[in-house]
C-alpha positions as CSV (number, residue, x, y, z in Angstrom):
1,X,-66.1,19.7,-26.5
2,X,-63.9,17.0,-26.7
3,X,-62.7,14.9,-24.1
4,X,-59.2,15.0,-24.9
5,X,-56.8,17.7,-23.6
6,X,-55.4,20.9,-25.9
7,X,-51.6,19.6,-26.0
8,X,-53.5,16.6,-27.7
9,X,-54.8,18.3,-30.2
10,X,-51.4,20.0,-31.3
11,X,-49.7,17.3,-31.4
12,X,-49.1,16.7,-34.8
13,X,-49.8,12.7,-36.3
14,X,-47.9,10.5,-38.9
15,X,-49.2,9.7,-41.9
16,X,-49.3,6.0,-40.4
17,X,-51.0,7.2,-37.3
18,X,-53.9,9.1,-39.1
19,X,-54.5,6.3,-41.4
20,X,-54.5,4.0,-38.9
21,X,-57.0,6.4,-37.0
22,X,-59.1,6.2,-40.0
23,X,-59.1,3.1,-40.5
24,X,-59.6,2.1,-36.8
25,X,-63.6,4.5,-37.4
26,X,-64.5,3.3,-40.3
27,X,-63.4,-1.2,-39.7
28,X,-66.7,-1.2,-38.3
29,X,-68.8,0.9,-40.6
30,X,-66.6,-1.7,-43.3
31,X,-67.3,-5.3,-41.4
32,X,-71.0,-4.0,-41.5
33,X,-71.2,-3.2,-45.1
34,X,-69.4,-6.5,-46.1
35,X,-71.8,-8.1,-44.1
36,X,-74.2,-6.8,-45.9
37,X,-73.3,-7.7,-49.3
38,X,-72.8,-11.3,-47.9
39,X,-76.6,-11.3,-47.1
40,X,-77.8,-9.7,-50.3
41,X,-75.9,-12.2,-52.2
42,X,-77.0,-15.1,-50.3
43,X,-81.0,-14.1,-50.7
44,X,-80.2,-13.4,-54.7
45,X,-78.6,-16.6,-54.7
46,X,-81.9,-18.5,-53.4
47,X,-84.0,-16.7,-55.1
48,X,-82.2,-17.9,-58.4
49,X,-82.0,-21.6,-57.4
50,X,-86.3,-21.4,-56.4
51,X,-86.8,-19.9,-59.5
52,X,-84.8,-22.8,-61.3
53,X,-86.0,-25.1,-59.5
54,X,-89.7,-24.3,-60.4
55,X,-88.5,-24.3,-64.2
56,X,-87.5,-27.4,-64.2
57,X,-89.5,-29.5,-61.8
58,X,-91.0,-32.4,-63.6
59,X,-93.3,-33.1,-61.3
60,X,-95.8,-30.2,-62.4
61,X,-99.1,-32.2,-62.9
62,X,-101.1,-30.6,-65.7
63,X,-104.0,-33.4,-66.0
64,X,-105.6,-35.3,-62.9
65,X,-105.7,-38.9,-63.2
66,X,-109.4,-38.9,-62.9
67,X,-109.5,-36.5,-65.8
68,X,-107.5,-38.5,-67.5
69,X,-109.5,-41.6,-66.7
70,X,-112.4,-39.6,-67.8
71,X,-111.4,-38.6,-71.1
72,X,-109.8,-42.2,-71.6
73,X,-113.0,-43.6,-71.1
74,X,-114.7,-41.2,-73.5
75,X,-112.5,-41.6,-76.2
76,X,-113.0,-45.6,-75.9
77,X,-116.7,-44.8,-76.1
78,X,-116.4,-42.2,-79.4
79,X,-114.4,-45.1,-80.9
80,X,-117.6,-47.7,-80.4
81,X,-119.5,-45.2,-81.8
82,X,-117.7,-44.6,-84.7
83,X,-117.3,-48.2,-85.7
84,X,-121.6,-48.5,-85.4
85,X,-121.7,-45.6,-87.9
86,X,-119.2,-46.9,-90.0
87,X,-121.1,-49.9,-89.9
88,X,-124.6,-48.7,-90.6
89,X,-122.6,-46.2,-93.3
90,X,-121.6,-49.7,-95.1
91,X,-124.9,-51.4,-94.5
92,X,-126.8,-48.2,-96.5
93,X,-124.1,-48.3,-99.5
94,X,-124.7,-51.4,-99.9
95,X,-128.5,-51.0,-100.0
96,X,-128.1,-48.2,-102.4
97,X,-126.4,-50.0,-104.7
98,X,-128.4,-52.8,-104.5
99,X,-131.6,-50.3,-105.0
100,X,-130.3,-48.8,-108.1
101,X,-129.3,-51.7,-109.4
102,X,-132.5,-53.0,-109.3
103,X,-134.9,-52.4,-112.2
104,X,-138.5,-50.7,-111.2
105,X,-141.2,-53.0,-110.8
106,X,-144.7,-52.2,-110.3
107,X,-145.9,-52.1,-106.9
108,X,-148.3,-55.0,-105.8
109,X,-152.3,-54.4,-105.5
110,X,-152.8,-54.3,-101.8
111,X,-156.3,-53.1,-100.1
112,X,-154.6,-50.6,-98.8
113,X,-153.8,-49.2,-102.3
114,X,-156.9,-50.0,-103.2
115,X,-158.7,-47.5,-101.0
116,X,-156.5,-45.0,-101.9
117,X,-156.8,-45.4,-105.6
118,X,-160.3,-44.9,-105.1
119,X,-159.7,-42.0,-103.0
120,X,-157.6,-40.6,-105.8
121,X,-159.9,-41.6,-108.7
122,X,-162.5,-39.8,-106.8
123,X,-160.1,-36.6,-106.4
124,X,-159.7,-36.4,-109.7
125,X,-163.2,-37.4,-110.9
126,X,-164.4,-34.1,-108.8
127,X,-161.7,-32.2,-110.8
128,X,-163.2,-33.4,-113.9
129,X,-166.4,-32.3,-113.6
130,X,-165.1,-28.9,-112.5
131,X,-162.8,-29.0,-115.4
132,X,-166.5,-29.4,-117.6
133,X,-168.2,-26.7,-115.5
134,X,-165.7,-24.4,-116.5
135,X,-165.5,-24.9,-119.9
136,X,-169.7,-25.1,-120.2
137,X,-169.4,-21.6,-118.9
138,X,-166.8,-20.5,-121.2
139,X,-169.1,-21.8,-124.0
140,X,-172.2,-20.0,-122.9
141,X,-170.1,-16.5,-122.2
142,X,-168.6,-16.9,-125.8
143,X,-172.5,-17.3,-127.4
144,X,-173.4,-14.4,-125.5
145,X,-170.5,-12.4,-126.3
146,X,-171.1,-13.5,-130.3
147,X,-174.4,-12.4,-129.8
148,X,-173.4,-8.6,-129.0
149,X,-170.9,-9.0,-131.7
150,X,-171.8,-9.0,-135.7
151,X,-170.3,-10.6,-137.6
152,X,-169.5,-13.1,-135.0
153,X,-171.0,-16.3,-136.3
154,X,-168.3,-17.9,-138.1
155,X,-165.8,-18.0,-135.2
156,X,-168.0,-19.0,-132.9
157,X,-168.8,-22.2,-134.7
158,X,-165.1,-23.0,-134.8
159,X,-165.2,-22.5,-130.8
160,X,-168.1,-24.4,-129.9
161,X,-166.4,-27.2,-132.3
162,X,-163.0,-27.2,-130.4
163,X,-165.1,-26.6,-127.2
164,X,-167.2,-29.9,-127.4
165,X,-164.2,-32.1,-129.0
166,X,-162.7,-31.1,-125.6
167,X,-165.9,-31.3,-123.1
168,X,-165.9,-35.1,-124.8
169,X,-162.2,-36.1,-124.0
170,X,-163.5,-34.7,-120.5
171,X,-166.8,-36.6,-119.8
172,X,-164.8,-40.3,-120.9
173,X,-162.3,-39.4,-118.3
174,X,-165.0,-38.8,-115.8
175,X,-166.2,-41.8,-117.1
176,X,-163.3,-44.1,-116.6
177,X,-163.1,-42.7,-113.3
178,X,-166.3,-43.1,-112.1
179,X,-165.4,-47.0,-112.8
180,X,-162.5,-46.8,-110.8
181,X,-163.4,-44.7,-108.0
182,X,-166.3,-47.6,-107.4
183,X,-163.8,-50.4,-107.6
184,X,-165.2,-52.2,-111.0
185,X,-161.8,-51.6,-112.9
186,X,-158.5,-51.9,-111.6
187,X,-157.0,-49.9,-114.3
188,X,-157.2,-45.9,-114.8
């Protein structure tokens, strides 16, 4: 199915003439393949110098300058701030020093102390009289309770003493604080 004739075919070739054959198919095949390779190294080359290019470019922006402004100004602001507390920080040392240096005086007689020294006086008067209720009941429960017991009459005497020493100390409180609770003594 070829085009050429039979004698062609028999005719035998040179070693020059086949590879010269040869070489004549395949200068094509060889210009394209070298082509080829000319391409891929061109694009690799690019490639590389983009990618170098984007490593070093100096220009990469990481912070806006109005972000920057922004945290510029806030800093400036967090520095006044901090001053005024190291300020007011100082100002209390020294008043702390000043207060503990100072010896504890006692506080002036105003009205307004006076209505709440009565109102205290009056607080503790009611506890006073409690305090007396309670120990009246105490004395009555210990006469009864001597009375169920025999033999009880010598201990109960010793109570009722200690009871009544202390029922005594109790009414001149209330009394002292009767006096104060109505304003005719300034001292307790």
């Amino acid at each position: 199915m070829s085009t050429e004739s039979p004698e062609a075919s028999t005719e035998v070739l040179s070693d020059e003439q086949r590879i010269a054959a040869l070489e004549k198919s395949h200068k094509l095949d060889r210009i394209m393949l070298f082509g080829l390779a000319v391409v891929a190294v061109i694009v690799l080359a690019s490639w590389i110098t983009a990618g170098l290019m984007d490593l070093f470019d100096d220009d990469q922006s990481y912070v806006t300058p109005e972000q920057f402004e922004t945290l510029q100004s806030k800093a400036l602001s967090l520095e006044k701030q901090l001053t005024q507390l190291e300020q007011t920080l100082g100002e209390q040392q020294e008043l702390l020093t000043a207060l503990q240096d100072r010896k504890p005086q006692a506080a002036p007689v105003t009205s307004d102390n006076g209505v709440l020294t009565q109102q205290v006086a009056k607080t503790l008067l009611s506890q006073e009289l409690s305090y007396q209720e309670s120990l009246t009941a105490l004395k009555a429960g210990m006469r009864d309770l001597a009375g169920m017991i025999s033999g009880s009459r010598s201990w109960l005497d010793d109570y009722h003493e200690a009871l009544d020493k202390t029922l005594a100390e109790s009414r001149a409180r209330a009394k002292k604080l009767e006096q104060w609770a109505s304003g005719k003594s300034t001292t307790p």
